[in-house]
C-alpha positions as semicolon CSV with decimal commas, in nm:
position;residue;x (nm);y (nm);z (nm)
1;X;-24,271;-13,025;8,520
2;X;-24,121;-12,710;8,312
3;X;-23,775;-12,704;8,181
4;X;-23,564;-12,415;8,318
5;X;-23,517;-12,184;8,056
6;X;-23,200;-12,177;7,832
7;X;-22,934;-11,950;7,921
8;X;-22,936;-11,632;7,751
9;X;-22,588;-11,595;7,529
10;X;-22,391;-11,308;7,659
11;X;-22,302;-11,040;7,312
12;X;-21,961;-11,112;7,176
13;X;-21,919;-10,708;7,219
14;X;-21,833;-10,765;7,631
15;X;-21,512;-10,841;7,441
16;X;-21,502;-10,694;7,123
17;X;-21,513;-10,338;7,236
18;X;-21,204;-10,342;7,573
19;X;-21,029;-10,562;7,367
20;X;-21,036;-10,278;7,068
21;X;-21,013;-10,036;7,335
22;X;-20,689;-10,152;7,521
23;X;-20,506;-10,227;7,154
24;X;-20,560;-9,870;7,068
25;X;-20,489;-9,739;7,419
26;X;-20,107;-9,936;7,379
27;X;-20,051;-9,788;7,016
28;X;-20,119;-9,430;7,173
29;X;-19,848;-9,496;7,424
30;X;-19,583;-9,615;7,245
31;X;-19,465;-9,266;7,117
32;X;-19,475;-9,143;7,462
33;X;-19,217;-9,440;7,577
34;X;-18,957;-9,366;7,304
35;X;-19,092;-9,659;7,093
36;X;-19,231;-9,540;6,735
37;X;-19,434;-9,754;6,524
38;X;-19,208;-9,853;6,217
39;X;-19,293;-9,681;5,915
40;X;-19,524;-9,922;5,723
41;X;-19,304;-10,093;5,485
42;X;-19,361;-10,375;5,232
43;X;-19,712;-10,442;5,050
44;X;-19,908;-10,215;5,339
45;X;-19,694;-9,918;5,124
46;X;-19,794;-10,074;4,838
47;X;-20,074;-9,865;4,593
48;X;-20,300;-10,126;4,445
49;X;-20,226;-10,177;4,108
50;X;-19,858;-10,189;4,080
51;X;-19,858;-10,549;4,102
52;X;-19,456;-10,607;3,960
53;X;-19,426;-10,454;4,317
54;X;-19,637;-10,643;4,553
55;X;-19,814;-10,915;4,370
56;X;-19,930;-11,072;4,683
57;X;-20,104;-11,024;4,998
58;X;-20,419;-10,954;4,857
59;X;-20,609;-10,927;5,167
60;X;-20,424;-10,626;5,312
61;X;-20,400;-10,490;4,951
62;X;-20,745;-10,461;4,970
63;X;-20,762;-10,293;5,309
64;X;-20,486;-10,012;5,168
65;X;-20,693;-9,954;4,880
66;X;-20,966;-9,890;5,091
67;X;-20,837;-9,652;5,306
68;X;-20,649;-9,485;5,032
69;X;-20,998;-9,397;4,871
70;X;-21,178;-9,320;5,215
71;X;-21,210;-8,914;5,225
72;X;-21,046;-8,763;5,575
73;X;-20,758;-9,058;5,654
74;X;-20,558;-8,797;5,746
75;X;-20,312;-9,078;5,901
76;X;-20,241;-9,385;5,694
77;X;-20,049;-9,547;5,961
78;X;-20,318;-9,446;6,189
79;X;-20,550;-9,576;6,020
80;X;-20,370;-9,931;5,949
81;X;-20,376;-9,950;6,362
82;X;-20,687;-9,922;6,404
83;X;-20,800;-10,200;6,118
84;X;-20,525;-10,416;6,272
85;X;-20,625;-10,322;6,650
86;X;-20,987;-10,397;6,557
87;X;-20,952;-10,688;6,379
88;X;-20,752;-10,863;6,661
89;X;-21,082;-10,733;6,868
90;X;-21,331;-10,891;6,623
91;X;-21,083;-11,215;6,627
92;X;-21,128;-11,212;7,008
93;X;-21,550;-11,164;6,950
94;X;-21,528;-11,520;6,759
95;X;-21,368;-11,692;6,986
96;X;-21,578;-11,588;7,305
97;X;-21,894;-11,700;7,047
98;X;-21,705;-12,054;7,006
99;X;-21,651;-12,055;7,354
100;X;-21,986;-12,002;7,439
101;X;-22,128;-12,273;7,261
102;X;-21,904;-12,505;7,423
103;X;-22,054;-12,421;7,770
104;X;-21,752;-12,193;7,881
105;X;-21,899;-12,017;8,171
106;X;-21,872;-11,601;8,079
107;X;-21,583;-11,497;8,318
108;X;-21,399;-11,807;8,233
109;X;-21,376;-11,714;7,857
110;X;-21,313;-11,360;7,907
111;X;-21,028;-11,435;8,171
112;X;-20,831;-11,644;7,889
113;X;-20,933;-11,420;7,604
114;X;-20,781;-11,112;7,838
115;X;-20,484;-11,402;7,895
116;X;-20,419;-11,403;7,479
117;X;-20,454;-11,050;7,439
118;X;-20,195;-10,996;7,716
119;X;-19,929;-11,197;7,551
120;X;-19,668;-10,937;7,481
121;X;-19,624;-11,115;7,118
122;X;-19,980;-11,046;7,035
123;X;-19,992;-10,680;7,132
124;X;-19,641;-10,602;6,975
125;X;-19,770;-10,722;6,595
126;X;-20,136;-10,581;6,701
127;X;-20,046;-10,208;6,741
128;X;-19,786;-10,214;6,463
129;X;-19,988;-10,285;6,201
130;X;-19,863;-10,537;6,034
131;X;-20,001;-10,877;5,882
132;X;-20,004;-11,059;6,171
133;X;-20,387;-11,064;6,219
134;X;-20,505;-11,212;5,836
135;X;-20,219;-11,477;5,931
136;X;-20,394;-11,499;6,257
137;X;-20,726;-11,493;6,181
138;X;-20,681;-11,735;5,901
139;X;-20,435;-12,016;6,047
140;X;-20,731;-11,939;6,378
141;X;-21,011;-12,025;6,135
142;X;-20,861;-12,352;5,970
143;X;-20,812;-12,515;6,270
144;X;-21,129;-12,465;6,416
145;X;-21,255;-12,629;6,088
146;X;-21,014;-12,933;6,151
147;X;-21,133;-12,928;6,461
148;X;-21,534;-12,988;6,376
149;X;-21,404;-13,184;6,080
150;X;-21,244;-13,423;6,363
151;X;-21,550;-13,429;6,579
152;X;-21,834;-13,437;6,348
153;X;-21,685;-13,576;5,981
154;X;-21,982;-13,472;5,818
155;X;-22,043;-13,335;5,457
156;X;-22,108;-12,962;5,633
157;X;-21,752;-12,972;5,857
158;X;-21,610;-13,143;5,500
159;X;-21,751;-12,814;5,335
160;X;-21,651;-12,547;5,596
161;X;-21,325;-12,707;5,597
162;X;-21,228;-12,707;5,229
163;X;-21,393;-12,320;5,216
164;X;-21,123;-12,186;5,435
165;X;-20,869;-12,340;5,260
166;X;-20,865;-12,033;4,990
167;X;-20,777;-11,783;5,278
168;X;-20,426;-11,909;5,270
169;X;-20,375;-11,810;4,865
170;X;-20,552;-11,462;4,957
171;X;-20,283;-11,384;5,260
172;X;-20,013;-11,469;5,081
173;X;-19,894;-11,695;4,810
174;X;-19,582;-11,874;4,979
175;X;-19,818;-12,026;5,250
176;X;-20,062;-12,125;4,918
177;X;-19,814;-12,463;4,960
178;X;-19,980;-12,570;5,249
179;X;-20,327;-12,613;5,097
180;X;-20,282;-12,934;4,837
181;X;-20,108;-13,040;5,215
182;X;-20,403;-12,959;5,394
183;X;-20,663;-13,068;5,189
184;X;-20,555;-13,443;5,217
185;X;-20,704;-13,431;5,576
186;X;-21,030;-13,431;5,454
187;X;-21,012;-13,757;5,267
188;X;-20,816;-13,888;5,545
189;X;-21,085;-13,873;5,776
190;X;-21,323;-14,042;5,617
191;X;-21,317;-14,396;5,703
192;X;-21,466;-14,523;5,361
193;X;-21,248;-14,309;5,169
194;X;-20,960;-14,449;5,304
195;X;-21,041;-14,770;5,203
196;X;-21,156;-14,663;4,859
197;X;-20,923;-14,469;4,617
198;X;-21,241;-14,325;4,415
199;X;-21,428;-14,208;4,757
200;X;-21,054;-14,078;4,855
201;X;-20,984;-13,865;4,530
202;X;-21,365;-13,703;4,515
203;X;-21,310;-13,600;4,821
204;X;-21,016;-13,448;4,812
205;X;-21,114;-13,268;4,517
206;X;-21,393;-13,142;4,696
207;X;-21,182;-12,985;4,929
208;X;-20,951;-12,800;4,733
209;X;-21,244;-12,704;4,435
210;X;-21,275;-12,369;4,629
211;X;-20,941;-12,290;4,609
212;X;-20,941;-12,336;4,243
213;X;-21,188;-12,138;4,212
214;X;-21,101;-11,840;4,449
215;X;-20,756;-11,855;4,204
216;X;-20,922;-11,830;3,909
217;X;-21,109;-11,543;4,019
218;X;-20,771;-11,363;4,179
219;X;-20,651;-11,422;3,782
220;X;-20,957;-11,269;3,634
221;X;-20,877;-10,983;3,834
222;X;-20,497;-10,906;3,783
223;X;-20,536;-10,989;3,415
224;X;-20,649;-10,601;3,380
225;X;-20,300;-10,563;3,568
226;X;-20,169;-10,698;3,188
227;X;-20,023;-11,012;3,396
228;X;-20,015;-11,370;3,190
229;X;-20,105;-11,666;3,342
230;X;-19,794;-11,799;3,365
231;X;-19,674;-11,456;3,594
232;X;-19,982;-11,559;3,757
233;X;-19,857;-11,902;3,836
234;X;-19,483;-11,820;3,893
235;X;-19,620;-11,650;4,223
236;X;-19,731;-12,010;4,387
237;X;-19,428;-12,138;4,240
238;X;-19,149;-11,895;4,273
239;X;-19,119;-11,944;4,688
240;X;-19,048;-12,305;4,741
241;X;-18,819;-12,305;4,405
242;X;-18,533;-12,182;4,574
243;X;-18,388;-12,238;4,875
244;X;-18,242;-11,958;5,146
245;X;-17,885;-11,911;5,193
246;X;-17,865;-11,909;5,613
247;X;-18,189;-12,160;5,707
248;X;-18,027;-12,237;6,040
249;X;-18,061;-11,854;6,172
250;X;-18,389;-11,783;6,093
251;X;-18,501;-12,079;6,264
252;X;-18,240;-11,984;6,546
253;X;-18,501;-11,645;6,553
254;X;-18,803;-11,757;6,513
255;X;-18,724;-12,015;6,803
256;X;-18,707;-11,786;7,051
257;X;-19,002;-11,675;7,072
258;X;-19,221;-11,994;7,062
259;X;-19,048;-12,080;7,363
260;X;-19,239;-11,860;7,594
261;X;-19,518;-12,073;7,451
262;X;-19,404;-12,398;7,567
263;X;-19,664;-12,427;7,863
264;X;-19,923;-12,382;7,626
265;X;-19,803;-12,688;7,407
266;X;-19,749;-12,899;7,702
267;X;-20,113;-12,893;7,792
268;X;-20,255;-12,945;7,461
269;X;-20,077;-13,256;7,387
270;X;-20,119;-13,406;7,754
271;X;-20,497;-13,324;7,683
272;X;-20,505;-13,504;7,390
273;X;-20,282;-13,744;7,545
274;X;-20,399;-13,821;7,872
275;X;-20,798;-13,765;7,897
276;X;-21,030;-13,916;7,732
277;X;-21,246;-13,691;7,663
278;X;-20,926;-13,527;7,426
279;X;-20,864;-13,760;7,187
280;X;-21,163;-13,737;7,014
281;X;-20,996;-13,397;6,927
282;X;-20,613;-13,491;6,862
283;X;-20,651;-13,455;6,519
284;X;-20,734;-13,051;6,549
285;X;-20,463;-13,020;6,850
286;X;-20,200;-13,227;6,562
287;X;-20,322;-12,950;6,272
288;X;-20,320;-12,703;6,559
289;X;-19,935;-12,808;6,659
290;X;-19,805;-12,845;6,270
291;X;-19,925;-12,556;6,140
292;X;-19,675;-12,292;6,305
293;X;-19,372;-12,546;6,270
294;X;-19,484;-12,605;5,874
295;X;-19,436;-12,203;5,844
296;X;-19,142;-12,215;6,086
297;X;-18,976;-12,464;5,867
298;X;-19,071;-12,339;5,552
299;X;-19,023;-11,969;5,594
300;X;-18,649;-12,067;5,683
301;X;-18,621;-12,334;5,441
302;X;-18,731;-12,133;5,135
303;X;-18,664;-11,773;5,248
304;X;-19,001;-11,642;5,239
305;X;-18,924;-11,312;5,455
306;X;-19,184;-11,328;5,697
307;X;-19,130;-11,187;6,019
308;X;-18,965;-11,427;6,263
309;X;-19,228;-11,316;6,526
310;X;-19,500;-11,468;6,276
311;X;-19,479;-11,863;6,364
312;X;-19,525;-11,783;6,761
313;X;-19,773;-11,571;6,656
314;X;-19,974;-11,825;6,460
315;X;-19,878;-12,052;6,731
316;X;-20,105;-11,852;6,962
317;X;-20,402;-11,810;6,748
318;X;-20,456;-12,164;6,635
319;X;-20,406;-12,284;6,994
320;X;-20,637;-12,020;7,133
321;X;-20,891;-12,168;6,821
322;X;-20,828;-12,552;6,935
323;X;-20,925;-12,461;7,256
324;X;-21,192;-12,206;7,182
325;X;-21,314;-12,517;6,958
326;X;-21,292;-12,774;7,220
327;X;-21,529;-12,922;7,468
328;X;-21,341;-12,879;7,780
329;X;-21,405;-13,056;8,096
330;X;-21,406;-12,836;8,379
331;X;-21,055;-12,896;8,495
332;X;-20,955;-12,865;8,129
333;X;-21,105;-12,551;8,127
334;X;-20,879;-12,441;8,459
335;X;-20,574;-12,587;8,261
336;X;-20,611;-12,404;7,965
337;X;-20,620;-12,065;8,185
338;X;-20,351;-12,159;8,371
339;X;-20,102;-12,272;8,054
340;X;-20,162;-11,909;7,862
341;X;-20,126;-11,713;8,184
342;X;-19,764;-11,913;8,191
343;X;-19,691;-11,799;7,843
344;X;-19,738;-11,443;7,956
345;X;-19,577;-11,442;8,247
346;X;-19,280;-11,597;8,018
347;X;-19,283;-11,367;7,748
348;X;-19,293;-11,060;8,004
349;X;-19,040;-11,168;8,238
350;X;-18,771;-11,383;8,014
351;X;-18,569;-11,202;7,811
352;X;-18,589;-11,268;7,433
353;X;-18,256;-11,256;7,363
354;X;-18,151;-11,505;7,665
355;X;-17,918;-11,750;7,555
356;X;-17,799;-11,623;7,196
357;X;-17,461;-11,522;7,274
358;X;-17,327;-11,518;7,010
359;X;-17,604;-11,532;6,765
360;X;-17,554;-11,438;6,375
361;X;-17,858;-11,256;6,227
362;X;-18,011;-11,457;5,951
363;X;-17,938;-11,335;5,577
364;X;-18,049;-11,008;5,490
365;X;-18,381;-11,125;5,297
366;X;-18,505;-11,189;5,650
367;X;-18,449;-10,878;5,840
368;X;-18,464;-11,003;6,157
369;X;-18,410;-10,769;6,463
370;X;-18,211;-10,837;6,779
371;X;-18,357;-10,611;7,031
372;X;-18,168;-10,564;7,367
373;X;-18,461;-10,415;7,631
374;X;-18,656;-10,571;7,884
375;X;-19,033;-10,609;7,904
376;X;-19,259;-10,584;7,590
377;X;-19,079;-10,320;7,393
378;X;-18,820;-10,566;7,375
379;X;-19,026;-10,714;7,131
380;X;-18,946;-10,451;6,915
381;X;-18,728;-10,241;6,705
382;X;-18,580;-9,947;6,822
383;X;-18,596;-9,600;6,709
């Protein structure tokens, strides 16, 4: 008796190019409807090197730098678009590949994939270049780890957990706080070391080696910059050593628009809840859940001036990775679909602004904008 043969993986590139393709195709259009893109402000305006400016961000430092040096950018801002448009594509490519080896059948991935990329959050901080997708892409990537680390709690998901760890210092340094935070969950999962203090402190220090490293390596660098180590330090230190003047409105703002997600948090938790099959995965749906209410809370807590869009945003990413990551039964599969095609039919048809009558912007540190149009432009600024 012969096996039937394995099925053949689809390429990741069935999403990675329309998905690349429609970003760009939305950017193009927004002239035409009256809606600029906002002149690239902040560390993408930055020139590398003038770190008293932007000592931060390293990851989209590096990306400017790039294209500063690449002959015939005749656009910066152009440019920025497309890196941002494709890599929201290439996040989309890893999540079909996760997808896939979770036995999601091929039109079943690509119908939520084309769900997330439809959310009008997701397009509005694709095509405007911004740094939503290293926030993305790296909030994504830590809780698919957590998510293997829940399942499997072996040394390689230990490993590939405390390796992605360092991302968060390379975004930016206010969300650096969350590592010593997140690193505990590797000790914490181990059932010996919880019962051993030694087992529980070599682990955790296993964890969060990488990011000592990765540090000491961002030092070596920025000490040509003439920088001591204690300006080095004061950057991890400086944003939770203060606290903002108006925490209440920012997290009046950034409320808002994790709302429209709602339908997508009600089905995670009554998956983890309610089946079986979920629990073995609660602790990547809890990491999944905390991480866009830690920046939520903190970014209004400590005044960090990220964008109030940026929690919903992460929101969406590290769901779309727990599920991506998850081995959905059929019907969980169905619900999943269902839930994100919810959120966008939400955060097209609500209005953002619905219900803040009255509603004080937050201090100026935080710059938050109160459009007043319908559909997705109201997303953003106007011009």
């Amino acid at each position: 008796m012969t096996l039937p043969a394995p099925r053949k993986a689809t390429t990741a590139f069935v999403v990675i190019v329309p998905a690349l393709a429609f970003f760009v195709l939305v950017a193009a259009q927004l002239p035409a409807l009256h809606h600029l893109v906002p002149a690239l402000q902040g560390f993408w305006s930055d020139r590398p090197g003038e770190m008293e400016v932007a000592p931060h961000a390293w990851i989209s430092l590096f990306v400017v730098a790039v294209l500063n040096v690449l002959p015939g950018i005749w656009n910066l801002h152009a440019a920025l678009i497309m890196v941002s448009s494709l890599g929201a594509a290439f996040s989309l490519g890893l999540l079909f590949k996760a997808m896939q080896s979770d036995r999601w059948r091929v039109w079943e991935a690509v119908l939520l994939l084309a769900l997330v990329a439809a959310q009008p959050l997701v397009i509005y901080l694709t095509v405007n270049a911004n740094e939503s997708i290293p926030f993305a892409l790296t909030f994504g990537m830590l809780v698919y780890a957590a998510n293997r680390l829940d399942v499997n709690g072996d040394v390689q998901s230990q490993m590939t957990f405390g390796l992605f760890l360092p991302l968060l210092a390379l975004v930016r340094p206010e969300v650096a706080v969350f590592i010593p935070v997140l690193a505990f969950l590797v000790p914490l999962r181990d059932r010996a070391a919880r019962r051993d203090i030694r087992a529980f402190t070599a682990l955790f220090l296993v964890s969060i080696l990488p990011t000592f490293l990765v540090l000491f390596s961002l030092y070596c660098l920025v000490s040509s910059l003439e920088a001591s180590p204690l300006e080095f330090l004061r950057l991890f230190l400086d944003p939770v050593s203060s606290l903002a003047s108006a925490p209440g409105d920012m997290v009046e703002a950034q409320l808002y628009p994790m709302l429209y997600l709602t339908p997508l948090v009600v089905f995670m938790l009554g998956y983890t809840l309610l089946v079986g099959q979920g629990r073995r995965h609660m602790g990547g749906a809890f990491v999944a859940l905390a991480l866009p209410a830690m920046l939520a809370g903190a970014n209004a807590l400590f005044g960090w001036g990220v964008d109030y869009r940026m929690p919903a945003a992460v929101l969406v990413a590290t769901s779309a990775a727990w599920i991506a990551s998850t081995e959905l039964q059929a019907k969980g599969r169905k619900g999943a679909i269902i839930a994100l095609g919810l959120c966008a039919a939400l955060g097209w048809g609500v209005p953002l602004t619905g219900g803040a009558k009255g509603f004080a912007g937050p201090a100026p540190q935080h710059a938050v904008e109160r459009p007043g149009v319908t559909g997705l432009l109201r997303l953003a600024p106007q011009y």
